[in-house]
C-alpha positions as CSV (number, residue, x, y, z in Angstrom):
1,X,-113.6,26.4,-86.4
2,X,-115.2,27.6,-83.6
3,X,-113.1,25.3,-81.3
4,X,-110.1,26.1,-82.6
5,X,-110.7,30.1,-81.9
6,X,-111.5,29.1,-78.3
7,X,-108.4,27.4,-77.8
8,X,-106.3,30.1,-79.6
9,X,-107.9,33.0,-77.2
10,X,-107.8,30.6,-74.4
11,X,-103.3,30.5,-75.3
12,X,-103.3,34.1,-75.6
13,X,-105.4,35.1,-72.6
14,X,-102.8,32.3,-70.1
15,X,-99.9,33.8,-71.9
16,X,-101.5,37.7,-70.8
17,X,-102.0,36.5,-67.3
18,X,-98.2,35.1,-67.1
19,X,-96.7,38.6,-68.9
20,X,-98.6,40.2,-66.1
21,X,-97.6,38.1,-63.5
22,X,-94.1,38.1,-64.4
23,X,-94.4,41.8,-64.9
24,X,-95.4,42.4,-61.1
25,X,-92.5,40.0,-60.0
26,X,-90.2,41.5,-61.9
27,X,-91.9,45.2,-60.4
28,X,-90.1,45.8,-57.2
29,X,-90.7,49.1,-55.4
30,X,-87.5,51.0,-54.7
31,X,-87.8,51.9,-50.8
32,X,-86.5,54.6,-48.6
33,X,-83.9,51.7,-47.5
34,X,-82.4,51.4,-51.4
35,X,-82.3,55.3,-52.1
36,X,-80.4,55.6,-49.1
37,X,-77.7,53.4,-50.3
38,X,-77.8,55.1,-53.7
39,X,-77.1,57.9,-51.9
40,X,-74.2,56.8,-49.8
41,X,-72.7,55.1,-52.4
42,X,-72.4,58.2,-54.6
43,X,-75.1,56.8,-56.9
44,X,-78.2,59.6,-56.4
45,X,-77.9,63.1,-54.8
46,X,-80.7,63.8,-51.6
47,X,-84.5,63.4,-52.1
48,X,-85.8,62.7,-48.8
49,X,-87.1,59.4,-47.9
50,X,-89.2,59.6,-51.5
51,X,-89.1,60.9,-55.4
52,X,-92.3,62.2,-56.5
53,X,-92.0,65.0,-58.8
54,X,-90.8,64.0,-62.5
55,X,-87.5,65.4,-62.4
56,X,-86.8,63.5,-58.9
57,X,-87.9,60.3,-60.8
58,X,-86.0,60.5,-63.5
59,X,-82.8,60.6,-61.7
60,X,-83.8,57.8,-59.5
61,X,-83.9,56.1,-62.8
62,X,-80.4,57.3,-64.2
63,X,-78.8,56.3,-60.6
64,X,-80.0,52.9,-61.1
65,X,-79.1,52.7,-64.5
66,X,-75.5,53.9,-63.2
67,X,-75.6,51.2,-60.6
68,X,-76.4,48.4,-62.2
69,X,-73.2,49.5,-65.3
70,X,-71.0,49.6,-62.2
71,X,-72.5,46.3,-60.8
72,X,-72.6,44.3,-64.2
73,X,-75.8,43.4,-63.6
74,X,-78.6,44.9,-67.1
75,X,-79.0,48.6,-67.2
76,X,-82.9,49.1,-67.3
77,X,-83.2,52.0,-65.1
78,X,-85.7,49.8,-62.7
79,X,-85.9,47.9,-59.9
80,X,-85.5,44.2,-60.6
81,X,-84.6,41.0,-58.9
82,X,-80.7,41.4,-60.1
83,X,-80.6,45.0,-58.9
84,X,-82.2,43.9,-55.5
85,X,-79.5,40.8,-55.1
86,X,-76.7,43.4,-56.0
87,X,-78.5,45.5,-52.7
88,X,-78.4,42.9,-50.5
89,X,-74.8,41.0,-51.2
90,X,-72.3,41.7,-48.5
91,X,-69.8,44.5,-49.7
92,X,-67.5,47.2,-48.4
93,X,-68.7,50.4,-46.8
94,X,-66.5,53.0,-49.3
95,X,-68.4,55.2,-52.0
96,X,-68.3,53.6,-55.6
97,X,-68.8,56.6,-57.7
98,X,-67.7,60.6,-57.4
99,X,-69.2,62.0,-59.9
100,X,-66.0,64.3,-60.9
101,X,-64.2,61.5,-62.6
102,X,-64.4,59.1,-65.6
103,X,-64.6,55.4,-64.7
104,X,-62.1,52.8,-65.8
105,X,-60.5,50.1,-65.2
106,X,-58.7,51.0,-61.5
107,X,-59.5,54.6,-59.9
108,X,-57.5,56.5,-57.6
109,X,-59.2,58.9,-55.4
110,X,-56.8,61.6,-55.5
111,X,-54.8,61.8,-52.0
112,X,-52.0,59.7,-51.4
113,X,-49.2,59.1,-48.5
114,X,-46.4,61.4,-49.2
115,X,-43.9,59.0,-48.1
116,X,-42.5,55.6,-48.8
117,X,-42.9,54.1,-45.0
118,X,-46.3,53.4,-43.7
119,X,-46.7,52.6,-39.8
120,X,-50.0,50.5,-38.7
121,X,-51.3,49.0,-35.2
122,X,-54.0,46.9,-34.3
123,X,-56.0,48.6,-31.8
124,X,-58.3,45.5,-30.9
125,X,-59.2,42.1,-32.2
126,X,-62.2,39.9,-32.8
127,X,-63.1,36.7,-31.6
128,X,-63.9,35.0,-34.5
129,X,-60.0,34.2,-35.3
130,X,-57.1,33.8,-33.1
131,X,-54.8,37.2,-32.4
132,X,-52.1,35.5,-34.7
133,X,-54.2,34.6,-37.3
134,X,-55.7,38.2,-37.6
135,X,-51.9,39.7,-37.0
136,X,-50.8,37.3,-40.0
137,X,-53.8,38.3,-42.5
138,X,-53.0,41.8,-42.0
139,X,-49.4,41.5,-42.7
140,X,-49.8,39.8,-45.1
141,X,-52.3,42.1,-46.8
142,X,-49.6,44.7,-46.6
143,X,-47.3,42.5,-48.1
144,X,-49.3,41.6,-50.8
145,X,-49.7,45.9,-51.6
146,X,-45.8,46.1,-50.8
147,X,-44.8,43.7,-53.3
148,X,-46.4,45.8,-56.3
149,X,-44.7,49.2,-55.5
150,X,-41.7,50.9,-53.2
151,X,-44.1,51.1,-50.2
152,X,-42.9,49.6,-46.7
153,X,-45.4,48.7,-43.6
154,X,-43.9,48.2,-40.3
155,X,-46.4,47.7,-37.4
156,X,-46.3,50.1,-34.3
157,X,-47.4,48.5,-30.6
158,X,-48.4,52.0,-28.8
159,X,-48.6,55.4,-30.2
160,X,-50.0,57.0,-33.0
161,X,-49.4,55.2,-36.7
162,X,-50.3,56.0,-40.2
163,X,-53.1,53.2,-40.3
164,X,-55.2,52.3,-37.2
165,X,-56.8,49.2,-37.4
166,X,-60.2,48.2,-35.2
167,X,-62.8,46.0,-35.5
168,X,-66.2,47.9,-34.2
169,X,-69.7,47.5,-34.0
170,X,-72.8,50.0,-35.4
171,X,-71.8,53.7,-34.3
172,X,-68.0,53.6,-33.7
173,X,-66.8,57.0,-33.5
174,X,-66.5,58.0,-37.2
175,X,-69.7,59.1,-39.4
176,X,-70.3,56.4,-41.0
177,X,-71.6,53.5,-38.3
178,X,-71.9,49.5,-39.4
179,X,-75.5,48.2,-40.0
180,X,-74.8,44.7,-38.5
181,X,-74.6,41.2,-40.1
182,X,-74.4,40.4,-43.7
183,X,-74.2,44.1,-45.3
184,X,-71.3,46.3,-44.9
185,X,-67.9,44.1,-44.1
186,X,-65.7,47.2,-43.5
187,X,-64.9,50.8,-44.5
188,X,-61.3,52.6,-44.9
189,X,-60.6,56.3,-45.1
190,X,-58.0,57.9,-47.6
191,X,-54.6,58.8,-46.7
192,X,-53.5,62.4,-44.8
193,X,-57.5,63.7,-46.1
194,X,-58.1,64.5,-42.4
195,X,-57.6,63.2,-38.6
196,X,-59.1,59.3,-39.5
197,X,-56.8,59.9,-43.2
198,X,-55.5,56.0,-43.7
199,X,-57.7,53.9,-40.2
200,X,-59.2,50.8,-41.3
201,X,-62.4,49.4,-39.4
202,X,-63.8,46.3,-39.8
203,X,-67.6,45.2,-38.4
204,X,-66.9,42.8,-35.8
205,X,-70.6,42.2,-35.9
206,X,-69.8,39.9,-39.0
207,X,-68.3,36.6,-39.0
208,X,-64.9,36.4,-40.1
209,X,-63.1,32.8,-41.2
210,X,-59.8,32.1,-43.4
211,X,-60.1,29.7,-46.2
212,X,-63.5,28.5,-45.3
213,X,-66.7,28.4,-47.5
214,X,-68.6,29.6,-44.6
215,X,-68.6,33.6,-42.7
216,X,-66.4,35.8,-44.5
217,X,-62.9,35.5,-45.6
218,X,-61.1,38.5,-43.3
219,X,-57.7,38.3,-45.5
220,X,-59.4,39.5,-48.4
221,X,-61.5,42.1,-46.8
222,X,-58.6,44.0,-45.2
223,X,-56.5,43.3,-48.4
224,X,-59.5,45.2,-50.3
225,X,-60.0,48.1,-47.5
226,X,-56.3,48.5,-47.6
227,X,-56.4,49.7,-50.9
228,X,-58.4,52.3,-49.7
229,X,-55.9,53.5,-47.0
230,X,-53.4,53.5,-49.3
231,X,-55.7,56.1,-52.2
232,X,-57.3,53.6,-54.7
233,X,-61.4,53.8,-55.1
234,X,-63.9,51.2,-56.2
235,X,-63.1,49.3,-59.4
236,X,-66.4,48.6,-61.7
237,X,-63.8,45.2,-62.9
238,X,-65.2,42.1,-61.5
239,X,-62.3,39.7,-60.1
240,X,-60.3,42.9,-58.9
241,X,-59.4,43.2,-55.3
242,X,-60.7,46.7,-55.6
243,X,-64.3,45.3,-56.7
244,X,-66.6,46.3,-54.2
245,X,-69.1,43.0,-53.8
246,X,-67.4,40.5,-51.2
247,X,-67.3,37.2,-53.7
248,X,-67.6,33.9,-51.5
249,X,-64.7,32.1,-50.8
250,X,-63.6,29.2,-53.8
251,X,-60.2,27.7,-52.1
252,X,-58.3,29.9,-54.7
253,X,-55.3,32.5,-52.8
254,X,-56.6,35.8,-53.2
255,X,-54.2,38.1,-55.0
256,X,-53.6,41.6,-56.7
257,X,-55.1,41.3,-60.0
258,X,-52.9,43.3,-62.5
259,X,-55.6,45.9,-62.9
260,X,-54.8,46.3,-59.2
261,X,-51.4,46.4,-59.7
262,X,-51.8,49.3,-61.9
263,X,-53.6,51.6,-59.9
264,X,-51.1,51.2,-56.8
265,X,-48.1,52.2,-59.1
266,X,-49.5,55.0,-60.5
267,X,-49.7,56.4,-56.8
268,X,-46.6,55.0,-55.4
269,X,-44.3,53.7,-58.7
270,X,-43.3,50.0,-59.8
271,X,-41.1,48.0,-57.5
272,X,-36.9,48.3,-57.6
273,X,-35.9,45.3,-59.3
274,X,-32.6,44.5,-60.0
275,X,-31.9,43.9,-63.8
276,X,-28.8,40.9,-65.4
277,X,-26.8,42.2,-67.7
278,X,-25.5,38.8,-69.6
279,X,-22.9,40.8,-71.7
280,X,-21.1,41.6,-68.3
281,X,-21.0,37.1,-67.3
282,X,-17.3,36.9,-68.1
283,X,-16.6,39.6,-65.7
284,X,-19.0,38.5,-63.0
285,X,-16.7,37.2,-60.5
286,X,-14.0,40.0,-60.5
287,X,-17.1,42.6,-60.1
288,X,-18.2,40.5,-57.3
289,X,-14.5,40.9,-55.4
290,X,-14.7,44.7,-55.9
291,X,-18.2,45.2,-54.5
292,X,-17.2,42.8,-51.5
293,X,-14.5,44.8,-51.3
294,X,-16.2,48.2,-51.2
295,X,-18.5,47.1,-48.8
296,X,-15.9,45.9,-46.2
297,X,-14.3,48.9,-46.8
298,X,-17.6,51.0,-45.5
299,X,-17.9,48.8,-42.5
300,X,-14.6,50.1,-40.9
301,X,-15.6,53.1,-39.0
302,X,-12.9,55.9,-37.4
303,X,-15.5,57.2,-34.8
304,X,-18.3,57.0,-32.5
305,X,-21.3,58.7,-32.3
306,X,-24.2,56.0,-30.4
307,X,-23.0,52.7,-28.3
308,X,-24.5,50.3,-26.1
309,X,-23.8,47.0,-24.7
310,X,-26.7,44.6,-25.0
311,X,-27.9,41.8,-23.3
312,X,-26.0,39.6,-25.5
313,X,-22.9,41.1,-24.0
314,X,-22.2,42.6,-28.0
315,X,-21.7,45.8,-28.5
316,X,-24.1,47.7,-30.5
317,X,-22.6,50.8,-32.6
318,X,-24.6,53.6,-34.2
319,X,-22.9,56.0,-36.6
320,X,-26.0,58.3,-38.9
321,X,-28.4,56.0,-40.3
322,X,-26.3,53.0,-39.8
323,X,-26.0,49.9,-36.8
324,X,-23.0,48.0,-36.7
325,X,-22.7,44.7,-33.8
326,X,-19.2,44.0,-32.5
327,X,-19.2,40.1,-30.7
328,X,-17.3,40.2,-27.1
329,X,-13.8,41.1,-28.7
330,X,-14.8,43.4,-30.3
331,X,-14.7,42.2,-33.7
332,X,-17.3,43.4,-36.6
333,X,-19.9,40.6,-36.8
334,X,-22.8,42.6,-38.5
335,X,-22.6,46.1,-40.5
336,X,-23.6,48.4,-41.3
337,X,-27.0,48.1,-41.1
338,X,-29.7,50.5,-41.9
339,X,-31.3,51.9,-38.1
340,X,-35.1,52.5,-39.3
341,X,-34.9,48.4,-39.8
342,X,-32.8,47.3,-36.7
343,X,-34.6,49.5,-34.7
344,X,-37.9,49.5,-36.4
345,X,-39.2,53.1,-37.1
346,X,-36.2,54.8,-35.4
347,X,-34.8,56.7,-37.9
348,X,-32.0,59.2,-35.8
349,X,-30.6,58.6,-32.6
350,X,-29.2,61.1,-30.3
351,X,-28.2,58.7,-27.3
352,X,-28.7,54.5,-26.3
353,X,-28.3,52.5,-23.0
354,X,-29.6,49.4,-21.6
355,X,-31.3,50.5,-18.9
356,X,-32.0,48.7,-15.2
357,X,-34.4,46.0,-16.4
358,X,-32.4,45.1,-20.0
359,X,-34.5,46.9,-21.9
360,X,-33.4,49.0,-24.6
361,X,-34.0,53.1,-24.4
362,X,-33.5,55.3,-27.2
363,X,-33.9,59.0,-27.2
364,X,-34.0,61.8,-30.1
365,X,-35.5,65.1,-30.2
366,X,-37.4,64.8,-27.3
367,X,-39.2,61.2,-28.0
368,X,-37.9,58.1,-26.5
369,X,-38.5,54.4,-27.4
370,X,-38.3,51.3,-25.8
371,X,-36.9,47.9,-26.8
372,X,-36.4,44.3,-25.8
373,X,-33.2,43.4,-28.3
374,X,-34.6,44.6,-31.4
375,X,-38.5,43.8,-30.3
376,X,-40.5,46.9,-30.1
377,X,-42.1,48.2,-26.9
378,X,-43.3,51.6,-27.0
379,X,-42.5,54.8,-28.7
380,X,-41.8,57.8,-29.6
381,X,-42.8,59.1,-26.4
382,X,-42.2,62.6,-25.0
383,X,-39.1,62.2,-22.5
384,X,-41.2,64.2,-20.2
385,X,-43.3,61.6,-19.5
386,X,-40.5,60.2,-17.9
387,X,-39.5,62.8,-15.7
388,X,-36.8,64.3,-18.3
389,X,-36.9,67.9,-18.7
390,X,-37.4,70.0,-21.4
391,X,-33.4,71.2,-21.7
392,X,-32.5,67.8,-21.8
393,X,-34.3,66.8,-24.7
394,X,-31.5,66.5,-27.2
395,X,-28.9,64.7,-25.3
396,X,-24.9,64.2,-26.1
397,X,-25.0,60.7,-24.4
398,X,-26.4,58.5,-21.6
399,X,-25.4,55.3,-20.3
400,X,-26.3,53.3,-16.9
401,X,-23.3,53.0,-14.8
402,X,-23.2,49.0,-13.5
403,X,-21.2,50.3,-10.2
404,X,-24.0,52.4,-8.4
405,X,-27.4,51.4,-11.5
406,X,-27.7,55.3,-12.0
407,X,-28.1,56.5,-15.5
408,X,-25.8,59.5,-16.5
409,X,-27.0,61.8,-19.2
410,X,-24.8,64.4,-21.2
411,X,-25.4,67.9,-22.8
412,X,-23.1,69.7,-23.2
413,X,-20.0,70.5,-20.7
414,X,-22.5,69.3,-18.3
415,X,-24.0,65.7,-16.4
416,X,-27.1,64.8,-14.7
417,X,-28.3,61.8,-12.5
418,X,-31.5,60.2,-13.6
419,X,-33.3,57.7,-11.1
420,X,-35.3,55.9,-13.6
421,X,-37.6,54.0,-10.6
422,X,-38.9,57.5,-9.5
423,X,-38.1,59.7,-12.7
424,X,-36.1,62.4,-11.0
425,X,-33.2,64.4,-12.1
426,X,-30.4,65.8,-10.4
427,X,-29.0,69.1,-10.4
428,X,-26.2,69.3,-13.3
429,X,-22.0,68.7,-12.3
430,X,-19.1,69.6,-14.6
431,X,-17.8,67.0,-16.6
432,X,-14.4,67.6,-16.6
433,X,-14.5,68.1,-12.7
434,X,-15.9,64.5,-12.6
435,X,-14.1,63.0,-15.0
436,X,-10.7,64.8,-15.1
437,X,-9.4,64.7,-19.1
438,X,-12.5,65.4,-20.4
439,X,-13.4,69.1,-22.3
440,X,-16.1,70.1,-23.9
441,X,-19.0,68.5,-25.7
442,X,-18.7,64.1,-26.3
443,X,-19.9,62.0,-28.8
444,X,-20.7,59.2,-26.5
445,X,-19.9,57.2,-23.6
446,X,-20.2,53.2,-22.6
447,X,-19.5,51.0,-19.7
448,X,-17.6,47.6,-21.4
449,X,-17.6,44.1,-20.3
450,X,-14.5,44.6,-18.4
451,X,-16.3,47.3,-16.4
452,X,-13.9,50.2,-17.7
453,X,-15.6,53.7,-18.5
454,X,-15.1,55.1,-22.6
455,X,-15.8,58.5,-23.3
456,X,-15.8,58.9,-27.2
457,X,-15.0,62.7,-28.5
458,X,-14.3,63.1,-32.4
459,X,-12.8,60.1,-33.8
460,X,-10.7,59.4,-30.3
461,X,-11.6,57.7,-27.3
462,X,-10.7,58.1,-23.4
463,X,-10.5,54.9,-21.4
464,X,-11.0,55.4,-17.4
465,X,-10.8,52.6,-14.9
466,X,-13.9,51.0,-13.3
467,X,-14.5,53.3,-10.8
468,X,-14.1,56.4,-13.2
469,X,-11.9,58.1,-11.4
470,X,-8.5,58.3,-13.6
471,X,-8.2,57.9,-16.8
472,X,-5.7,55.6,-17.7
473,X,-2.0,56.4,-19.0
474,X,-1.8,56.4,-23.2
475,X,-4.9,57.9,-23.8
476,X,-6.5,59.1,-25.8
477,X,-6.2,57.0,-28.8
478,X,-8.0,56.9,-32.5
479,X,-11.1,54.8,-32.4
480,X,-10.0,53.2,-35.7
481,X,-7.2,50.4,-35.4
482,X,-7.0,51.1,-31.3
483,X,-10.4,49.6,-30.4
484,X,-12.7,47.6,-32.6
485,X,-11.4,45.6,-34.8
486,X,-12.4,45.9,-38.6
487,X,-12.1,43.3,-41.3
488,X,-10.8,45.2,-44.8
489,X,-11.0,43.1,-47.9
490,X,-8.0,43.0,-50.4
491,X,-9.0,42.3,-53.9
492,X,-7.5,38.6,-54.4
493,X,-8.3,38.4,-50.6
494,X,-9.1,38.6,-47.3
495,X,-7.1,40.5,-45.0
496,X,-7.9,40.4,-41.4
497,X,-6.0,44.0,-39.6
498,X,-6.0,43.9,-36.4
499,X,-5.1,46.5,-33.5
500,X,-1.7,46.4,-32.5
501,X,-0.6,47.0,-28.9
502,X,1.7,50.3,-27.9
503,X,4.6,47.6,-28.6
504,X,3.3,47.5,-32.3
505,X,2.7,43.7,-32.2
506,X,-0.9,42.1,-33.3
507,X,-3.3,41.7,-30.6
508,X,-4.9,38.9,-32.8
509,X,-1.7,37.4,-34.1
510,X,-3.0,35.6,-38.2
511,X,-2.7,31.8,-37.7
512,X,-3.4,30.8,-41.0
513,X,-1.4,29.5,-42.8
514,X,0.1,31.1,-46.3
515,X,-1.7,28.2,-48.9
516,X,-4.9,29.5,-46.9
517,X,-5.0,33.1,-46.7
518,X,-5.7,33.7,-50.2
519,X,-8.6,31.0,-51.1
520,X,-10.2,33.9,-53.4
521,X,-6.5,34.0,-55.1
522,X,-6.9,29.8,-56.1
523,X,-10.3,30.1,-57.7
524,X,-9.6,33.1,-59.7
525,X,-6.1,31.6,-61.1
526,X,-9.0,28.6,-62.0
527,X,-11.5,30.6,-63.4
528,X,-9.1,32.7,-65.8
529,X,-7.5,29.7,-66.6
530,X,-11.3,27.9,-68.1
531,X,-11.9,31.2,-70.0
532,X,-8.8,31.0,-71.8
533,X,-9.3,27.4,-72.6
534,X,-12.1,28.5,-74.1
535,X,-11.2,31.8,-75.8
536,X,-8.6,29.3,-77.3
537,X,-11.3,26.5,-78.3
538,X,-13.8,28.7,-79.9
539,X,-10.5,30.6,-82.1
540,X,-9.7,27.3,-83.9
C-alpha cells in the first residue's frame, strides 16, 4: 500500500513539474518591441514603452486577443509561442486594423482613384533581379488588378505618375522607415490621401527571387502592396492576396483570389465583357457587313486638324481623340485609333512634327512630349523648358521645314522660328505675307514626301511648291476625295473610291476584275442559300 502511494505522489508531483514547465514556456513576456507593432499595426493605442496600471493591461490583452482573430492563430489574450511566430513572419508594412470599421472578408480603406487610367514609373531597381524581370513582375501585377475591373496602367519614363515605385532602405523619406531583413517586405500609401497618395516602396534590404523556394517572391509582394495603391486594406482571409503575412513560395502562380476580386470592384466596377446573344446566330453574318461597314465609314475623314510624317515615311493624322496612318500614297492603312493608346498618355493634341533628330514632339496646353515612333521619351513637360514662351503655349501648328531644318510654329495670323539646338525664338512675321493665299487662323501644316508645303484650314487644303513660295494653280481643294484616299465599304462589298484628277478620271484606276470585286456578294448568296435548305428540311 504504502508503495503504491509513493508512486502515485511521485506521477503527480513529475506531472506538476512538467505543467509548470510548460507553463513558463508557454509564458512569453510581451516587450517594448511587440507593443510597438501592436501599435503600428492598429492593434493597441500608446502606452509608452510599458503597461503597468490595470486598465493599460487589460487592453494589452484585448489587442492581442484582436491580433491573434485577425492572424488565425488561438485567441487567449497572452503571449504565446504562435503569437510570437505570427510577430516575427515576414509581412507587409500597411496597418491591419482601423478601428472605425467592421472586419470581413475584403476591406476597402475609403479613398479611391477618381479615374479609370492609372500612370506608374519605376524610379530605381534592385539588384537582386534583372531590370526586366522587375519591369515584367510589376506589369504584370497591374495586369493581374486590370483584369478584375475597368482600370488601365500605362507606365510613365520621367515626370510625375499616379504610382511611384522605389525600392529603399531603413529611413526613405516617408514616416514610416524599413527595419531591415526578414520583417517588413514593403509598404504602399492610398490613392489621392495626400502628396505620397498611390507610391509603392519596397525594402531593397530584403532578398527578392521569382519562383524560387528561397528570398522572397517580389511578384507577389508588389501584386499585394498594389492593392493598397489602388484603396483595399488588410484582409483577415488566409490565401487572399490582400492577407498581410508573406506565405513562402509553393511553385503555384499567384493570383486574385475571388475575395480579392470583390473588393477591387466594389471601388472601381466589374470588367466590360461582351455578352452572345444566340437568338441573333442566323443573322450573324449580315450584322457583321453592317458594323464593318459603319466602321469604314468613320475612317474617311473631310478635314485636318494634327499631321506629321514619320520616320516610316507614313503619314500620321490626328483628328480629336483619334490617330489615323496613311502608307506613302496616301492610302488609309490604320484608323482610327484612339490617341491616349498610340501615343501613350497623350490625350489632346494641339500640334506634331518630327523634329531634327526623328524624334517625335507633341505639344498641348503648354506641356510637350517626346517620342521615338510610338516609344515614350519624356513628358508632359512645360514648353518653357524648352525655350518656348508663354504666348505660344497653345499653338495652331508646327512642322520642321526639310529645306533650311527650322521649325515653324503657328498662332494665330502669325509665325515664329524656333532653333531647337539653342531653344530660341524669333520675332513673329505674318502669315499671309509669307505665304501669300493664306488668311487667318490654320488647322495644320506638313512638309510631304515630295517636299511640297500643305497648309490645312477647315476641311480644305493649300498645296505650295517646295520652296513655299507660290501656291500652286487649283487650290484650294476639299481634303476628302482630293488627298487621302479613304476606303468606304458597300454592304455586299468592298468599294475602293479613289481621288480623281481635275480631268475626273481615277488616280488609282480598279484592276480587279468584276467575278472579284464582290467576294462578300458569293458567300452571302451561299450562306442564304444553307439556311433555306434548312428552313425547308426542318418544315417537312
Amino acid at each position: 500500500m504504502s508503495l503504491y502511494l509513493f508512486i502515485t505522489s511521485s506521477i503527480l508531483f513529475t506531472f506538476s513539474l512538467l505543467a509548470q514547465v510548460v507553463s513558463k514556456a508557454n509564458s512569453i513576456q510581451l516587450t517594448s518591441e511587440y507593443m510597438k507593432f501592436l501599435q503600428e499595426k492598429g492593434y493597441m493605442k500608446k502606452h509608452g514603452d510599458s503597461a503597468n496600471s490595470v486598465e493599460d493591461k487589460e487592453d494589452v490583452a484585448k489587442s492581442l486577443r484582436q491580433f491573434q482573430w485577425f492572424a488565425g492563430v488561438p485567441v487567449t489574450g497572452k503571449m504565446d509561442w504562435s503569437t510570437l511566430l505570427k510577430f516575427k513572419q515576414p509581412r507587409c508594412g500597411m496597418k491591419d486594423l482601423d478601428k472605425r470599421r467592421r472586419y470581413r472578408r475584403y476591406i476597402l480603406q475609403g479613398s479611391k482613384w477618381n479615374k479609370k487610367s492609372i500612370s506608374f514609373r519605376i524610379l530605381n531597381y534592385s539588384s537582386d533581379l534583372s531590370k526586366n524581370d522587375i519591369r515584367l513582375s510589376i506589369k504584370r501585377a497591374f495586369s493581374r488588378w486590370q483584369s478584375a475591373t475597368q482600370i488601365r496602367f500605362f507606365e510613365k519614363k520621367e515626370g510625375i505618375a499616379d504610382i511611384m515605385i522605389q525600392f529603399s532602405r531603413k529611413s526613405h523619406g516617408d514616416p514610416y522607415p524599413f527595419d531591415g531583413p526578414g520583417g517588413t517586405l514593403g509598404h504602399a500609401f492610398y490613392p489621392e490621401h495626400h502628396s505620397l497618395g498611390g507610391d509603392t516602396h519596397f525594402d531593397d534590404d530584403e532578398t527578392f527571387t521569382l519562383n524560387k523556394k528561397d528570398g522572397k517572391n517580389f511578384y507577389w509582394v508588389a501584386l499585394h502592396e498594389f492593392g493598397h495603391a489602388l484603396g483595399l486594406e488588410h484582409s483577415k482571409t488566409k490565401g487572399t492576396v490582400m492577407f498581410p503575412w508573406y506565405e513562402n513560395f509553393n511553385g503555384k502562380e499567384v493570383d486574385l483570389t475571388p475575395d480579392d476580386r470583390r473588393g477591387i470592384q466594389k471601388l472601381y466596377g466589374k470588367p466590360m465583357r461582351r455578352t452572345f446573344d444566340v437568338s441573333r446566330f442566323k443573322s450573324k453574318y449580315i450584322q457583321s457587313i453592317y458594323k464593318r461597314r459603319r466602321r469604314r465609314k468613320s475612317s474617311c475623314i473631310d478635314r485636318i486638324d494634327a499631321i506629321f510624317l514619320d520616320k516610316n515615311r507614313e503619314s500620321i493624322v490626328i483628328n480629336d481623340e483619334k490617330v489615323y496612318v496613311y502608307d506613302r500614297n496616301l492610302r488609309l492603312v490604320q484608323g482610327p485609333l484612339h490617341l491616349k493608346k498610340y501615343f501613350e498618355g497623350v490625350k489632346k493634341v494641339d500640334s506634331i512634327y518630327r523634329s531634327v533628330n526623328g524624334t517625335t514632339r507633341i505639344f498641348h496646353a503648354g506641356s510637350y512630349w517626346d517620342f521615338n515612333g510610338v516609344n515614350y521619351i519624356r513628358g508632359p513637360l512645360n514648353m518653357s523648358s524648352i525655350g518656348i514662351p508663354k504666348e505660344l503655349h497653345h499653338l495652331n501648328a508646327a512642322f520642321r521645314w526639310r529645306e533650311d531644318n527650322k521649325v515653324y510654329l503657328f498662332k494665330g495670323k502669325r509665325y515664329w522660328h524656333y532653333n531647337e539646338s539653342t531653344g530660341i525664338v524669333s520675332q513673329p512675321g505674318l502669315i499671309n505675307i509669307r505665304w501669300p493665299g493664306i488668311h487667318g487662323k490654320i488647322n495644320t501644316v506638313f512638309q510631304w514626301r515630295n517636299k511640297n508645303i500643305h497648309f490645312f484650314k477647315g476641311n480644305q487644303f493649300y498645296m505650295f511648291d517646295r520652296n513655299g513660295t507660290k501656291l500652286l494653280p487649283g487650290y484650294p481643294l476639299p481634303v476628302q476625295h482630293n488627298l487621302l484616299i479613304c476606303k468606304k465599304k458597300h454592304l455586299l462589298g468592298y468599294l475602293k473610291e479613289y481621288p480623281t484628277t481635275s480631268s475626273g478620271t481615277d488616280r488609282f484606276p480598279d484592276t480587279t476584275s468584276g467575278a472579284d470585286r464582290f467576294p462578300d456578294f458569293n458567300r452571302l448568296l451561299m450562306f442564304l442559300s444553307i439556311l433555306a435548305y434548312l428552313h425547308f428540311a426542318t418544315s417537312l
